[in-house]
C-alpha positions in Angstrom: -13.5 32.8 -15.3 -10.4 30.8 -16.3 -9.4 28.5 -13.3 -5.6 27.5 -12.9 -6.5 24.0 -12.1 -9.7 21.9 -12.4 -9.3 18.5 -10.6 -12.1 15.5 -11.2 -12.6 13.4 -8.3 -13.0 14.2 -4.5 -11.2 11.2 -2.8 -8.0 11.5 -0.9 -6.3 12.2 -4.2 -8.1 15.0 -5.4 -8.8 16.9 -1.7 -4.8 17.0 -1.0 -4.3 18.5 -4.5 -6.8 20.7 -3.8 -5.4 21.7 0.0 -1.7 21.8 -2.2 -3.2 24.6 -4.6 -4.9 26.4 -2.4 -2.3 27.0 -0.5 -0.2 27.9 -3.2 -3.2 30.8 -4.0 -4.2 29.1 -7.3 -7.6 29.4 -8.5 -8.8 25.8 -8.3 -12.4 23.8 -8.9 -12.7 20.5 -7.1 -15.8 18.2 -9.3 -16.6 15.6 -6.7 -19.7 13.1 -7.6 -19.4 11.2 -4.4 -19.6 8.1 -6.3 -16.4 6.7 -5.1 -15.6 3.0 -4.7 -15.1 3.4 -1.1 -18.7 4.3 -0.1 -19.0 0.7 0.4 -16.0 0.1 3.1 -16.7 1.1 6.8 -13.5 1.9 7.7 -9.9 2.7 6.1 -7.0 1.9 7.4 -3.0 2.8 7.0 -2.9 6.3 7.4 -1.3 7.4 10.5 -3.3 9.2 12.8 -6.5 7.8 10.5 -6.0 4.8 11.1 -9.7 3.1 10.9 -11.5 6.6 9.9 -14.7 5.9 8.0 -14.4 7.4 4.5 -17.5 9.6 4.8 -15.8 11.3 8.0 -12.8 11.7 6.3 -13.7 13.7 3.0 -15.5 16.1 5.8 -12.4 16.5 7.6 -10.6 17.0 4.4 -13.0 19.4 3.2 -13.2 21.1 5.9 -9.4 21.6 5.5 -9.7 23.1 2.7 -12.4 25.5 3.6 -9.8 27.6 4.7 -9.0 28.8 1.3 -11.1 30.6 -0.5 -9.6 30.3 -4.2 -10.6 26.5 -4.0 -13.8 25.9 -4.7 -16.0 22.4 -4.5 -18.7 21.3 -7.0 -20.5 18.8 -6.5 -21.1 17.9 -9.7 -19.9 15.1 -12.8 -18.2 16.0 -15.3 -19.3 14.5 -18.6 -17.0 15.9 -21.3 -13.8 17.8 -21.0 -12.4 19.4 -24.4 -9.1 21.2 -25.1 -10.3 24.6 -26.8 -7.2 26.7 -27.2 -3.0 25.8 -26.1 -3.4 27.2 -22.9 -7.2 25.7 -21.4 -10.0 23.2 -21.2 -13.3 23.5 -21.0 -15.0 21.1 -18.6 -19.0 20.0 -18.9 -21.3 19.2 -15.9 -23.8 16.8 -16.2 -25.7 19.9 -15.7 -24.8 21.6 -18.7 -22.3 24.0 -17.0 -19.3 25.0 -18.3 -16.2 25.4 -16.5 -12.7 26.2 -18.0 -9.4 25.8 -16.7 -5.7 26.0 -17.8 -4.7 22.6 -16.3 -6.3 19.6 -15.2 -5.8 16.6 -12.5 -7.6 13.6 -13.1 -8.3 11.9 -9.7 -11.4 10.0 -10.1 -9.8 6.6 -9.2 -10.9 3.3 -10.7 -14.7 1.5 -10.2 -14.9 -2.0 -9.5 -16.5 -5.2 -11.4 -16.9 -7.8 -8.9 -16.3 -11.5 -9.2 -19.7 -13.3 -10.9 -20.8 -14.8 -7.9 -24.5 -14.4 -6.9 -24.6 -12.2 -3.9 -21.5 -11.1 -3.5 -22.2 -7.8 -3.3 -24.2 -8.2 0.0 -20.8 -8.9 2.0 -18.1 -6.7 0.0 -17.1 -4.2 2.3 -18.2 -5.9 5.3 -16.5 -9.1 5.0 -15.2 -9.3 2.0 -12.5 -7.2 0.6 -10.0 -6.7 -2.2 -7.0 -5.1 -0.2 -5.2 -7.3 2.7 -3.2 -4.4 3.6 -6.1 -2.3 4.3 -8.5 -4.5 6.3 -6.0 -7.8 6.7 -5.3 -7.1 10.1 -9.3 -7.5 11.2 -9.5 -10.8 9.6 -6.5 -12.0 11.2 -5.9 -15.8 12.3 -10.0 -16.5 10.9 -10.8 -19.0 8.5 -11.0 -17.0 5.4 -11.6 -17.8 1.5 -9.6 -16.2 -1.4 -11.8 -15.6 -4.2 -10.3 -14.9 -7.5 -9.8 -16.4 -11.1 -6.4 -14.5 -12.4 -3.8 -14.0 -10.2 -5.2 -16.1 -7.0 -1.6 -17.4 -6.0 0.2 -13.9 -5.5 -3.0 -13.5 -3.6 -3.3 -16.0 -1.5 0.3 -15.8 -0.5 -0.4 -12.7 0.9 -3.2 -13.7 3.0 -1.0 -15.9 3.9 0.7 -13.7 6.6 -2.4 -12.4 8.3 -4.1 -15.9 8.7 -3.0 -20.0 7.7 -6.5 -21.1 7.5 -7.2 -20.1 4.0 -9.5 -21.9 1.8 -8.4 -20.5 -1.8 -11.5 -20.9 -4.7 -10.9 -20.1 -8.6 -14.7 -20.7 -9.0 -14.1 -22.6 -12.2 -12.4 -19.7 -13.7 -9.1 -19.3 -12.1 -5.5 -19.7 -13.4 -3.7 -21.6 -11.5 -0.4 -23.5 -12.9 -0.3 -26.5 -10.9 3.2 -25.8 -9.7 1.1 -22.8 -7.9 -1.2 -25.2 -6.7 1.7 -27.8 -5.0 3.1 -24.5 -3.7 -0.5 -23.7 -1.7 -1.3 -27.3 -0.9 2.5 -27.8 0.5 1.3 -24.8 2.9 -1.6 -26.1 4.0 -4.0 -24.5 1.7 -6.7 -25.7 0.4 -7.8 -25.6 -3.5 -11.8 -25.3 -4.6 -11.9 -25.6 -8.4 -15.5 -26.0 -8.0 -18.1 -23.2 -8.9 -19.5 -21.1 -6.6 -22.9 -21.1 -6.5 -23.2 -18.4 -3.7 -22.5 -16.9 -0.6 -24.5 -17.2 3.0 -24.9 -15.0 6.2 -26.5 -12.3 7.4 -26.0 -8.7 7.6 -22.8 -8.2 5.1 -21.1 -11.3 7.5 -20.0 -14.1 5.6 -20.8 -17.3 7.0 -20.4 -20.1 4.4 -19.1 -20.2 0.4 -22.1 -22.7 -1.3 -20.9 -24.4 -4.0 -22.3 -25.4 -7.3 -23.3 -29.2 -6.0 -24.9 -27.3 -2.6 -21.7 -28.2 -0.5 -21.4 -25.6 1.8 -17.9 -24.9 3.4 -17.6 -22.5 6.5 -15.5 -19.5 6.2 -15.8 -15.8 8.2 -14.4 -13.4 6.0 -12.1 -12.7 2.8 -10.4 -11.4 0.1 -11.7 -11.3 -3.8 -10.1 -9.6 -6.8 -12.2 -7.1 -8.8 -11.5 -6.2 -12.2 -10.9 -2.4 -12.3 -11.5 0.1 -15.0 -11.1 3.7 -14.8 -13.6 5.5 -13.1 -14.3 8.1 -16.0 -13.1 8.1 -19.8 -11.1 10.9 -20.2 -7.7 10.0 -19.6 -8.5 7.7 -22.8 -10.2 10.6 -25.1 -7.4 12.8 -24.3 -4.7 10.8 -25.3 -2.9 10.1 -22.4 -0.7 6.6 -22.3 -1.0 4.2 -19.6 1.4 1.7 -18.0 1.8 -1.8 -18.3 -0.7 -1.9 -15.0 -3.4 0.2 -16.9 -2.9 3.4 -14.9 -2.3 6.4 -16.3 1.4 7.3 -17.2 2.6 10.1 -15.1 6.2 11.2 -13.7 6.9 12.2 -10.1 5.2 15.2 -10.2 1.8 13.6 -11.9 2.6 15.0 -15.4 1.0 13.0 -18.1 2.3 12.7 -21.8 -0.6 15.2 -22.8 -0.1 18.9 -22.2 -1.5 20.7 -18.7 -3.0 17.0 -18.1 -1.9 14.9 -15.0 -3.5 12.3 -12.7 -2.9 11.1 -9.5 -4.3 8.7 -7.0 -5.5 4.8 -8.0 -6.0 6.1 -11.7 -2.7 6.6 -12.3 -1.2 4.1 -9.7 -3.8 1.1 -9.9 -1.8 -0.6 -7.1 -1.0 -0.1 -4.5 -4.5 1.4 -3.5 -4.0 3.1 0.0 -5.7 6.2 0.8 -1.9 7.2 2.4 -0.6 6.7 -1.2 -3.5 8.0 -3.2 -3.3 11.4 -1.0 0.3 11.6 -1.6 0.1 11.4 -5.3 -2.2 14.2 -5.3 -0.1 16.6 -3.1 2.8 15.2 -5.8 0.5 16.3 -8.6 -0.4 20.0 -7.1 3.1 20.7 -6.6 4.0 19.5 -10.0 1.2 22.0 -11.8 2.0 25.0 -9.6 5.6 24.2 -10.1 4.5 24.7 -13.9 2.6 27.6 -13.7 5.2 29.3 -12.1 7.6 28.5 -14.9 5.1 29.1 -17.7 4.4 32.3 -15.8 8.4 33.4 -16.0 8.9 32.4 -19.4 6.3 34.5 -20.6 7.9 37.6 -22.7 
């Protein structure tokens, strides 16, 4: 069977292209590997009437959504390879070996996450530690917090800034801070720790303490790091399309991407902001932009 539209990745993205299309009665496949970044956060925030949903509840209720229409089908599966074999289609391969092919394609399998080289650290991300202020800011606010990060830790920390003026911000021997940055943050009351960090205490995901290399240990709740993100799968790359100067792949309004029948949408294509509210957006942005162009294609068609 030739599918109109094959989307890769099952987060907020890919489910409201998916409830777009099937709507619009176009035979669609939804890959989703469930192996999205956000299996680590508890709750996500932003999204009115959401607003604190856990993520696991809300691809149910998304899905479930789309269960009304029957031309959309879900795989749970990862897609390996994806080829272009003729003008008009791609053929897409499962992990399994199964092959799928489809006239267009909407890459929505977000970004993955390296985290700052700090021993532990991946015992309180998600819990107490986060990467987004606008998304779980408001919890941590007026709390002693530490800013973690070794590129771009000023813009950062000025935005902590609004939700709590007991920051503690740490480059762990890595960061770039001009020092004009640095009298800006110490002006406001903020601290500066050059020092490494040796590690991170508390118990069960709550941060209670940043140790240092020396064994100093300073007291601190909660915070904010900066992951280095890469795109979640390869194929935006081996397909040829362009990115922007953020990394994300290059679309226009409507999700199109310089390559033919390919378009993105969600944190792959945006990189920032990361909001589920924005990532679902870009993906209803996206299905009306390839139905659009079906329908075109369709008419022009002697």
């Amino acid at each position: 069977m030739l599918y109109d539209c094959a989307i890769i990745g099952g987060g907020p993205a890919g489910l409201n292209a998916a409830l777009v299309l099937g709507r619009s009665r176009r035979k669609t496949l939804l890959f989703d590997d469930d192996n999205g970044r956000n299996l680590v956060t508890r709750e996500s925030h932003g999204f009115i009437t959401r607003d604190g949903i856990e993520p696991e509840e809300f691809k149910r209720l998304g899905r479930e959504d789309i269960a009304k229409y029957d031309c959309v089908e879900i795989k749970e599966q990862r897609i390996v390879s994806v080829h272009r074999i003729t003008e008009t289609h791609y053929e897409l391969v499962t992990e399994n070996g199964d092959i799928y092919h489809s006239i267009k394609i909407i890459i929505a399998a977000g970004l993955k996450e390296e985290q700052p080289n700090i021993p532990d650290i991946e015992k309180f991300y998600g819990t107490s530690l986060f990467s987004c202020p606008y998304c779980d800011g408001w919890e941590l606010r007026d709390q002693p917090l530490a800013v973690i990060a070794d590129k771009q830790v000023f813009e950062l920390a000025k935005k902590i800034y609004t939700w709590s003026r007991d920051l503690i911000v740490f480059t762990n021997g890595e960061g770039r801070l001009e020092e004009e940055d640095k009298q800006k943050l110490l002006r406001k009351g903020i601290k500066v720790v050059e020092d490494i960090i040796d590690g991170l205490e508390g118990d069960n995901g709550q941060l209670r303490s940043v140790r240092l290399e020396d064994g100093t240990l300073i007291d601190r709740v909660g915070g904010f790091v900066t992951p280095l993100w890469s795109h979640a799968t390869p194929f935006a790359k081996e397909l040829g399309c362009k990115l922007s100067e953020h990394g994300g792949i290059l679309t226009d309004g409507y999700g199109r991407t310089n390559v033919w029948n390919v378009y993105a949408a969600g944190d792959a294509s945006l990189i920032v902001p990361s909001q589920l509210v924005i990532a679902a957006g870009e993906g209803s942005a996206a299905a009306i932009g390839v139905n659009g162009d079906l329908v075109n294609e369709y008419f022009d068609t002697e």
